[in-house]
N, C-alpha and C positions, 0 to 999 in steps of 0.2 A: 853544866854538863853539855857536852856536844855530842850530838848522834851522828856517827858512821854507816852509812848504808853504801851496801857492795853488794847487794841480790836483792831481788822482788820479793825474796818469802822476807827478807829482813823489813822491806818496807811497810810488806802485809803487818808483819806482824808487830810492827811499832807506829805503825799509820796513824793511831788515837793520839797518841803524844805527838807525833811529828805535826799532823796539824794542828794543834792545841798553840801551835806559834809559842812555847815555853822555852825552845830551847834551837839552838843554830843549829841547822841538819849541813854534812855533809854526803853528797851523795858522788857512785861511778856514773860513768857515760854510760852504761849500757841499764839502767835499775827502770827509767822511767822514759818515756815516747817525748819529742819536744813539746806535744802538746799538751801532756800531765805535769811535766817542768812548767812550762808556762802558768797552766792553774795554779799550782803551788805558789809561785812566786806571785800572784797576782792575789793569792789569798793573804799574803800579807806574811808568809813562815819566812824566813831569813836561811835560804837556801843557798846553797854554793855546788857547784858540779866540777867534779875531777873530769879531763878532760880526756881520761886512760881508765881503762880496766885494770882494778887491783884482784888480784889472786892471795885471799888472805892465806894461803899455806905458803906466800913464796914473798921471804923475809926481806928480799928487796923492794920487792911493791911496798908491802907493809911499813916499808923503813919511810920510803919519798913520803907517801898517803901521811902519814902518823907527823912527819916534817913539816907537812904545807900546814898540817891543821894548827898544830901546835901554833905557828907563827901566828898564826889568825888568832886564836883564841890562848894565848900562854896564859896556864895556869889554872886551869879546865882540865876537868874530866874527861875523857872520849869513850861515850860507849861503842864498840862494834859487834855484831855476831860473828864468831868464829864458829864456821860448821863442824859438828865433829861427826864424822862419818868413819868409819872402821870397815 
């Protein structure tokens, strides 16, 4: 499985596993400060950063974001949050 992080409440709230180093994180440019990037990566999690803000309601972000992964990791699961706000 691959984890998709696109907001800080997704990172909160997967934080346990993302650094458990079990599983490839993807994350957006805007989720974490260069210097919490750096930690993570220095903790040893196998992190990648999108170098663009995905807006998961706008099905072309979702389409690139959902393309780069896939290449990287074909044939993986991707989790993401999709907010559902009404």
């Amino acid at each position: 499985m691959v984890i998709f992080i696109t907001s800080k409440s997704a990172y909160s709230e997967m934080e346990s596993l993302i650094v458990s180093g079990k599983h490839p994180i993807w994350l957006t440019c805007d989720v974490l400060s260069e210097k919490e990037y750096e930690a993570l990566w220095k903790s040893g999690v196998n992190a990648s950063v999108l170098d663009y803000v995905v807006d998961t309601e706008n099905i072309d972000d979702m389409s690139c974001a959902m393309s780069t992964i896939k290449e990287h990791h074909a044939g993986q699961n991707i989790w993401v949050q999709i907010l559902n706000e009404n």
